[in-house]
DOFI-857074 format. One record per residue (C-alpha): residue number from 1; residue in three letters; y, z, x. Coordinates in pm, whole numbers, plus 50000, padded with zeros to 5 digits. Layout:
% DOFI-857074
     i    aa       y       z       x
   NUM   ala       Y       Z       X
...
% end
This chain:
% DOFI-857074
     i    aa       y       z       x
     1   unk   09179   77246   94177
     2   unk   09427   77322   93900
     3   unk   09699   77083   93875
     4   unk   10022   77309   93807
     5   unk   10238   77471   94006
     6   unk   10071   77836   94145
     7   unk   10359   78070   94281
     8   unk   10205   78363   94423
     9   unk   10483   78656   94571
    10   unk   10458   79013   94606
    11   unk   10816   79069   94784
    12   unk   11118   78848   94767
    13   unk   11013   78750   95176
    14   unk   10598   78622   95163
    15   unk   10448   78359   94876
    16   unk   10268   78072   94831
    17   unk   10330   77818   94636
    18   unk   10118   77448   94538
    19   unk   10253   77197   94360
    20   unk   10091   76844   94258
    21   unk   09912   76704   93986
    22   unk   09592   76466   93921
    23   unk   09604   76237   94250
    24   unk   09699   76299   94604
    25   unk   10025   76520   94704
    26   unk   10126   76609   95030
    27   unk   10426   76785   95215
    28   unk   10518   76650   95556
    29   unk   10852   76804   95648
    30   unk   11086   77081   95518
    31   unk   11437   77203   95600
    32   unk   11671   77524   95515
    33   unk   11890   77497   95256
    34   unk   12160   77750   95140
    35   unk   11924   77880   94816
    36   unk   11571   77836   94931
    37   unk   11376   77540   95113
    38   unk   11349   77179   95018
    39   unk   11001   77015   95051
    40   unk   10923   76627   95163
    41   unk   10594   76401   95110
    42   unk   10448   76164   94924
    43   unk   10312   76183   94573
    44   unk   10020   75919   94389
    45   unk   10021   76137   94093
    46   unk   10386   76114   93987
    47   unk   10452   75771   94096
    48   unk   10546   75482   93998
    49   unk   10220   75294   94093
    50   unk   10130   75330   94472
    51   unk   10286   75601   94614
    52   unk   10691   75741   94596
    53   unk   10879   75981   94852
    54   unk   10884   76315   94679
    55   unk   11134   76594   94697
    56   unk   11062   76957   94598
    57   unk   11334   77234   94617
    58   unk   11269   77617   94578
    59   unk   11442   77908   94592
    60   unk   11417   78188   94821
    61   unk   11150   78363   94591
    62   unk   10944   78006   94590
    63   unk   11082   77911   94202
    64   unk   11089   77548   94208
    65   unk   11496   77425   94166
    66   unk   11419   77084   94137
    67   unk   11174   76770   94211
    68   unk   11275   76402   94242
    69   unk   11103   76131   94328
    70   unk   11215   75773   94513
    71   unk   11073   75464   94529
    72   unk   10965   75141   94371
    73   unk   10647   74940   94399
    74   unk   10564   75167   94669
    75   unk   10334   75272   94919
    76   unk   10701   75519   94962
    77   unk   10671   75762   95193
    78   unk   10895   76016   95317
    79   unk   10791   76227   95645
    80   unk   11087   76406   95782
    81   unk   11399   76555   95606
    82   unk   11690   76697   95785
    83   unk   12040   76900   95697
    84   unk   12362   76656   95766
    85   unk   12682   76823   95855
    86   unk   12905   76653   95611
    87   unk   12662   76796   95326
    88   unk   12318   76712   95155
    89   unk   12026   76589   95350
    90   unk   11875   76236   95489
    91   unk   11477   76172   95433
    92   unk   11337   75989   95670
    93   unk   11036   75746   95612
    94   unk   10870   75379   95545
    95   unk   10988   75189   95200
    96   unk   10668   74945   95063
    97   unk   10842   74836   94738
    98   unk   10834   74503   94765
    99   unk   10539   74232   94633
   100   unk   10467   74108   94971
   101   unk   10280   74435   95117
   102   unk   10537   74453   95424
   103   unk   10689   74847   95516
   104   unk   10989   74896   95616
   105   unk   11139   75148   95803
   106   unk   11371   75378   95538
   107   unk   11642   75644   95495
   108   unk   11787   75779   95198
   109   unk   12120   76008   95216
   110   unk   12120   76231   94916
   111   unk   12343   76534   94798
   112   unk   12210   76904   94750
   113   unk   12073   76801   94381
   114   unk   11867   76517   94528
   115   unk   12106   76249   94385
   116   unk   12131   75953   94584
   117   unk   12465   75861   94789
   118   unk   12277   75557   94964
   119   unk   11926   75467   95050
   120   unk   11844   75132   95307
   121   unk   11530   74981   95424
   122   unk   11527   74836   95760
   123   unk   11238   74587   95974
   124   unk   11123   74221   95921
   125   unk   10780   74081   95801
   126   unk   10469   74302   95903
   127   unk   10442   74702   95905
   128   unk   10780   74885   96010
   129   unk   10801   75251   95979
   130   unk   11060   75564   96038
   131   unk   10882   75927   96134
   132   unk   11201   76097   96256
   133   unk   11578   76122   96271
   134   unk   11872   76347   96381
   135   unk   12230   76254   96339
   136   unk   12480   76124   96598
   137   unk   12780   76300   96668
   138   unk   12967   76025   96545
   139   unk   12811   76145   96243
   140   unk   12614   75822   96222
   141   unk   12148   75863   96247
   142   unk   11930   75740   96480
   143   unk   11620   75718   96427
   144   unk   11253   75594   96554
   145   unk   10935   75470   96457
   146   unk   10707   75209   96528
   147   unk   10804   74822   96451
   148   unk   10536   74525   96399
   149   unk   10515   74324   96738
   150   unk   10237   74267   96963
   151   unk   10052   74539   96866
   152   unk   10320   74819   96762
   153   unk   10606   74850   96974
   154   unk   10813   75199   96978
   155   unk   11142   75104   96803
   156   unk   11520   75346   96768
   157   unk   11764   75236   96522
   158   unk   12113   75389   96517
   159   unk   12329   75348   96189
   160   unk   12654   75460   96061
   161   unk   12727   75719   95825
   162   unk   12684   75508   95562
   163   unk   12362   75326   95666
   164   unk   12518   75045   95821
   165   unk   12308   74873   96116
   166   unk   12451   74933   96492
   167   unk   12177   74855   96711
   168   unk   11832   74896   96795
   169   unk   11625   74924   97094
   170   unk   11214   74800   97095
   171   unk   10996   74907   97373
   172   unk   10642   74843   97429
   173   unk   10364   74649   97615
   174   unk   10064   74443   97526
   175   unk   09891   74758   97321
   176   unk   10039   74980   97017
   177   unk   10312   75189   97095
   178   unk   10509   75423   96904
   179   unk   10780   75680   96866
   180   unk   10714   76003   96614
   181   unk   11000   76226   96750
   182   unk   11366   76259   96835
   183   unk   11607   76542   96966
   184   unk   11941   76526   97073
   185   unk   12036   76601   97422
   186   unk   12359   76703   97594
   187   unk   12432   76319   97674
   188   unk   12221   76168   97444
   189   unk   11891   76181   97296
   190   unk   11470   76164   97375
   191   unk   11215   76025   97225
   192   unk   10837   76130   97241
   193   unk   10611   75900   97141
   194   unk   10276   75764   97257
   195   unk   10169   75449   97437
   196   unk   09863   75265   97509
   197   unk   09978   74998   97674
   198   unk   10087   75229   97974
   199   unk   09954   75580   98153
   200   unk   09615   75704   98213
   201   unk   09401   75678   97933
   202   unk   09332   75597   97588
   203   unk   09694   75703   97474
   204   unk   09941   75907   97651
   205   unk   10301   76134   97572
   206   unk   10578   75835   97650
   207   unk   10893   76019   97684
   208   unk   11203   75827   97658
   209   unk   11597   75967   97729
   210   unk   11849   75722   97576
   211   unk   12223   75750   97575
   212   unk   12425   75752   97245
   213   unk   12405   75373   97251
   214   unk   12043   75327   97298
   215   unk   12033   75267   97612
   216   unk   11686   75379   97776
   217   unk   11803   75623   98082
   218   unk   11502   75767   98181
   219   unk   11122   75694   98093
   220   unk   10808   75983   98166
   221   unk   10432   75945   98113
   222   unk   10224   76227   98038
   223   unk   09853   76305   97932
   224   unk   09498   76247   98077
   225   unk   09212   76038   98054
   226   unk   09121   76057   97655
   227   unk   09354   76046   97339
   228   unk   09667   76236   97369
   229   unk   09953   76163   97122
   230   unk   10249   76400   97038
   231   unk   10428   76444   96670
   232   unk   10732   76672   96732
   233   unk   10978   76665   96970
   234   unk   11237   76993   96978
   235   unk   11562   77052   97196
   236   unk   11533   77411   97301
   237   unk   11806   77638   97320
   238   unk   11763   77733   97655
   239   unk   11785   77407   97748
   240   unk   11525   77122   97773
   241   unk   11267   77042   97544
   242   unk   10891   77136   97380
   243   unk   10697   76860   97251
   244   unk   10380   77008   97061
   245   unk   10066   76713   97094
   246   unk   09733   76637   96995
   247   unk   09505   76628   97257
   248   unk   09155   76543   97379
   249   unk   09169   76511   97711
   250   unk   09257   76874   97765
   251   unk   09159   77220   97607
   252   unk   08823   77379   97458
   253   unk   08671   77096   97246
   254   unk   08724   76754   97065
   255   unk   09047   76758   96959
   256   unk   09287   77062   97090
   257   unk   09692   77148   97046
   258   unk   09912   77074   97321
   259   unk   10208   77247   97408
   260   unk   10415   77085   97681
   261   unk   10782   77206   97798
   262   unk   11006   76979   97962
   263   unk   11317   77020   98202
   264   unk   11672   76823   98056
   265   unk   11563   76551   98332
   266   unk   11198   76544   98149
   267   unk   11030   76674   98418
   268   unk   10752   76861   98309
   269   unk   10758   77240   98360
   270   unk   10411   77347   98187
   271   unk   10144   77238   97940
   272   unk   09886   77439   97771
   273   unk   09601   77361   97559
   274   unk   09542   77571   97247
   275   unk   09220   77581   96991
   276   unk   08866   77600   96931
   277   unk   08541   77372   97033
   278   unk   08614   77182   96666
   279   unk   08883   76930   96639
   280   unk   09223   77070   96592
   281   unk   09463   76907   96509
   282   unk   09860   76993   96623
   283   unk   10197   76905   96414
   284   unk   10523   76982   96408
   285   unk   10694   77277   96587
   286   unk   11034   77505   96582
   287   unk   11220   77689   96755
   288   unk   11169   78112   96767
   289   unk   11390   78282   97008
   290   unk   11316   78179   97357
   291   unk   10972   78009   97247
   292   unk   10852   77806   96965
   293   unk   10587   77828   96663
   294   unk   10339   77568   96616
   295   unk   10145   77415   96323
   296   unk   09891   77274   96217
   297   unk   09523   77275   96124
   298   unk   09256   77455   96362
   299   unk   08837   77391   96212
   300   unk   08662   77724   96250
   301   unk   08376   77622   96010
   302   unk   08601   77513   95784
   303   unk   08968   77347   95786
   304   unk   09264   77654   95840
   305   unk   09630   77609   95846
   306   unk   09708   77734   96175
   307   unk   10058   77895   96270
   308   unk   10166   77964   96677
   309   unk   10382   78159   96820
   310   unk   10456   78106   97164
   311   unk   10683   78310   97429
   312   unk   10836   78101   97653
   313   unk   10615   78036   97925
   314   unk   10347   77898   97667
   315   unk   10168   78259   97668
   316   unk   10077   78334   97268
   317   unk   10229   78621   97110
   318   unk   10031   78564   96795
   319   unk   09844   78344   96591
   320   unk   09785   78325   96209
   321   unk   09557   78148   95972
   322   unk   09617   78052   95584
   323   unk   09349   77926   95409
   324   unk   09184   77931   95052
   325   unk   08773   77965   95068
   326   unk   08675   77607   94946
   327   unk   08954   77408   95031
   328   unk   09107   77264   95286
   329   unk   09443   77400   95434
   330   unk   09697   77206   95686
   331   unk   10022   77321   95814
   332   unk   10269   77006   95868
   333   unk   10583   77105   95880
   334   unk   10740   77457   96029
   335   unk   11115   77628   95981
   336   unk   11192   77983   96100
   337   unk   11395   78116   95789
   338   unk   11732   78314   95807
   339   unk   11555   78667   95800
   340   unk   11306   78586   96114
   341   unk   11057   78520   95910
   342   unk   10871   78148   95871
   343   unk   10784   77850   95649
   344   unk   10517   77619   95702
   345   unk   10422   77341   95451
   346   unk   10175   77079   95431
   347   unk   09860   76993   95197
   348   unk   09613   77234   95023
   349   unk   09259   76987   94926
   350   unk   08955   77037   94721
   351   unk   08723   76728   94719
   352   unk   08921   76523   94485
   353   unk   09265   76588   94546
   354   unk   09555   76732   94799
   355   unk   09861   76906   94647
   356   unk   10211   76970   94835
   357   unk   10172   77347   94985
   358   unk   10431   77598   95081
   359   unk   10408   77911   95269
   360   unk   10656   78153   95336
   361   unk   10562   78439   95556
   362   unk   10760   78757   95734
   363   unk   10846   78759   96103
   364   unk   10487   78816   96213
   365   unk   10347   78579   96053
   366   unk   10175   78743   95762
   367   unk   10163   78644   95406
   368   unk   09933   78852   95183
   369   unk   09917   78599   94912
   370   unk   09774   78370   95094
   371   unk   09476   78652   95191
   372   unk   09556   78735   95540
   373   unk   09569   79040   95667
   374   unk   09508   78980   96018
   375   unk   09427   78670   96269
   376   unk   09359   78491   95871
   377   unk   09102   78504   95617
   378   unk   09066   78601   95255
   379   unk   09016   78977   95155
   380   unk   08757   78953   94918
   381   unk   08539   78791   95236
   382   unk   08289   79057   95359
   383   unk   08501   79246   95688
   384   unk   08305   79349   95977
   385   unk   08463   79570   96295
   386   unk   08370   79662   96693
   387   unk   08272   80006   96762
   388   unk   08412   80130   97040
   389   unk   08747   79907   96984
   390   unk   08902   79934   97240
   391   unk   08562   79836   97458
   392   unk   08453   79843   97826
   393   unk   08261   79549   97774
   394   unk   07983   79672   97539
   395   unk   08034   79747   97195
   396   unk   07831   79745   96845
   397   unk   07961   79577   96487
   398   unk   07986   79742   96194
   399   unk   07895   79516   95881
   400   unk   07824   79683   95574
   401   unk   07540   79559   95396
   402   unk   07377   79345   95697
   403   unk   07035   79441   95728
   404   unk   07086   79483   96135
   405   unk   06910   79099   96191
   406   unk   07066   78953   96529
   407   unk   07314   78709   96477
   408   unk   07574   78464   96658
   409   unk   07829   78585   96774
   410   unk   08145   78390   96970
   411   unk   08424   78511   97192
   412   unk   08772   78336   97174
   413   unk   09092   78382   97413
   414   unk   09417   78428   97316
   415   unk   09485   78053   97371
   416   unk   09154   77978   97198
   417   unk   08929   77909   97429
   418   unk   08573   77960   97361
   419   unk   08491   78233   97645
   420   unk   08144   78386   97523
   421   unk   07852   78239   97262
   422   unk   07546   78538   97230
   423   unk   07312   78658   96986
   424   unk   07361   79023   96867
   425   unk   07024   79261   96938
   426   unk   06859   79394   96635
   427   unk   07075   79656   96511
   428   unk   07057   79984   96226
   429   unk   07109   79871   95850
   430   unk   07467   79798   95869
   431   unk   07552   79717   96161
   432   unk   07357   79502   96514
   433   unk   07295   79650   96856
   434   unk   07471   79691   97131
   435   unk   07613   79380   97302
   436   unk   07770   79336   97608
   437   unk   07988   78974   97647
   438   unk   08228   79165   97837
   439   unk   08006   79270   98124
   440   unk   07760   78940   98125
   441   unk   08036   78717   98101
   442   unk   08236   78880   98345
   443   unk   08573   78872   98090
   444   unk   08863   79051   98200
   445   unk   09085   79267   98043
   446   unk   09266   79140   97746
   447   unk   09246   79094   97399
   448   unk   08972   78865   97226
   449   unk   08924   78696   96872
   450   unk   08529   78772   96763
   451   unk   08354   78541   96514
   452   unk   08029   78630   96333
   453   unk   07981   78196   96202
   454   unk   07710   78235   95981
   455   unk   07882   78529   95789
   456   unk   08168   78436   95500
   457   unk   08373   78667   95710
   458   unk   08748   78662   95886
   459   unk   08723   78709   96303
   460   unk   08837   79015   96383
   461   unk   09026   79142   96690
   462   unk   08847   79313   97008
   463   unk   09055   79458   97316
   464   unk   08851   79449   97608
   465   unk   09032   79741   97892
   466   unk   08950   79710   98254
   467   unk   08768   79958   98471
% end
């Protein structure tokens, strides 16, 4: 792909915007900021030799404020950034700049320009590494991450304000064990992370509630019998929290999202699965109102960005795609903006190279510039719709230029679900027969996402009404 910086905006609320040069790029968190939105990876092509944490900031309108990068002999990574309340920002991540190949865990506590007030590594010999933080309301960070043991063991660290160690807690068992994310609580803080050394399968959600001091309060297990891992932890503000996971031992195929609320007392109130007979995989998530939006990357034939939003009892109020025929698109990191509307960032990829990737869409989800104009796909891909729409059950599909040859067609639910796989009949030029999912397949009422696979074509929307 090109290797500049591609703003794309019609309004002063929806763009796009890619920025990266020759090597790999990649946004893994982003954050508010008074002016715009501030961006945080990795980049190979601007770094020093390995890899250095990178820093992009952009106005509201996507024009890029500034970029800094920081690091040494690298691999530097930086996967979460978040607002502090005495001003600036601290960026989370693992620090590899030293000869002997050891990470440690990192944080670096910079102003609004990106300058550095203080940046400390933190860990021992072996492979050390921060994925999240929040601050303390002594106005100190604590953060977690996985420290070299037997195996991986899931390790918090709480520091001042100025970096200084306080203490740290290390759980874990004989097997790998984690922690990717942290939210405050009214009396302390949890931890989601994932163990294999305890639960019911090949990996489970390990939910830990500490108190200020890291003391471990209360411990949950969740997941079933195959891989199930979470990234993003949220506090809610109706109380409790959402953790959005990867999962395989639940939903529609290989890999699926996994939504799972939880009381303050980490009890578990529901869990959904979300996504398509591909693997999907499931990032961070945000609060939006009384539910959340989700991100990721959903494979529909080829790799989307995926954006979520959930009411909250889990039941979808929408879903988008963003994607770029030829490429591959995934959503990372999500923010709701101040005008309702959202950000997601994460990596756009040809076969050679990723690039960081922002995009900023209106309350509903919508972004024209990145081609979608409904559930996702690109405009200049050849449409297709249901006549009658709204349907009993039967219904024909309109596809200009299709010479009326049957073809595949698949049903989705509005959590994803793969409900219905037929063949159109032979149909008229321009469009198939009449097909009937809805009455053979028994579906009830409710609205449907309709895929024609072997057509470069977006799915389209069907409303199925009752008798």
């Amino acid at each position: 792909m090109p290797h500049i910086l591609l703003i794309l905006a019609v309004s002063s609320s929806t763009f796009q915007g890619v920025w990266g040069g020759s090597q790999d790029d990649f946004a893994y968190d982003l954050t508010t900021t008074p002016t715009g939105f501030l961006l945080a990876g990795r980049t190979d092509s601007w770094a020093g030799s390995s890899s250095d944490a990178w820093l992009v900031s952009v106005d509201a309108g996507g024009d890029t404020l500034w970029s800094r990068r920081y690091g040494g002999y690298g691999p530097d990574w930086a996967y979460s950034i978040i607002p502090v309340s005495a001003g600036g920002y601290l960026v989370t991540g693992r620090y590899g700049s030293t000869t002997s190949g050891d990470l440690d865990g990192w944080l670096i506590r910079i102003d609004a320009q990106g300058d550095t007030l203080w940046s400390r590594s933190y860990g021992g010999t072996g492979s050390q590494t921060f994925f999240s933080s929040i601050e303390s309301p002594d106005g100190g960070f604590i953060s977690t991450g996985l420290m070299a043991g037997t195996g991986f063991d899931l390790w918090v660290l709480g520091v001042d304000s100025a970096g200084g160690f306080l203490w740290q807690t290390i759980l874990g068992g004989s097997a790998d064990d984690c922690g990717y994310g942290i939210a405050p609580g009214p009396d302390g803080f949890v931890v989601a992370g994932q163990t294999l050394s305890y639960g019911a399968g090949d990996g489970d959600l390990w939910l830990i509630g500490f108190d200020w001091g890291g003391d471990s309060l209360a411990s949950e297990i969740i997941g079933g019998p195959s891989f199930d891992y979470p990234w993003c932890i949220i506090a809610m503000p109706s109380g409790g929290y959402a953790v959005s996971s990867t999962s395989r031992s639940y939903g529609a195929g290989s890999y699926d999202f996994w939504i799972a609320r939880l009381g303050s007392d980490l009890g578990l109130q529901w869990a959904k699965a979300y996504g398509y007979k591909d693997d999907d995989w499931c990032y961070n998530c945000s609060p939006a109102g009384d539910g959340l939006v989700v991100t990721g990357m959903r494979n529909v034939g080829g790799h989307e960005a995926w954006l979520l939003n959930l009411d909250a009892s889990g039941d979808t109020l929408w879903t988008r795609t963003y994607e770029t025929p030829g490429l591959m698109n995934r959503g990372l990191g999500v923010v709701q903006a101040p005008d309702g509307g959202f950000a997601l960032c994460g990596g756009l990829a040809d076969s050679t190279d990723e690039d960081f990737w922002l995009v900023r869409t209106d309350p509903d989800g919508f972004c024209p510039e990145t081609g979608i104009g409904d559930e996702g796909g690109s405009p200049s891909m050849q449409a297709f719709a249901m006549i009658p729409n709204p349907a009993h059950g039967s219904f024909s599909i309109s596809i200009p230029g299709h010479d009326g040859s049957p073809l595949p067609l698949e049903i989705y639910d509005s959590a994803g679900r793969l409900v219905a796989s037929v063949d159109t009949p032979q149909g008229p030029p321009g469009a198939t027969g009449v097909v009937s999912p809805g009455s053979s397949r028994h579906l009830p009422a409710g609205v449907y996402i309709v895929r024609l696979p072997t057509l470069d074509c977006p799915p389209s929307r069907l409303v199925i009404l009752g008798d």
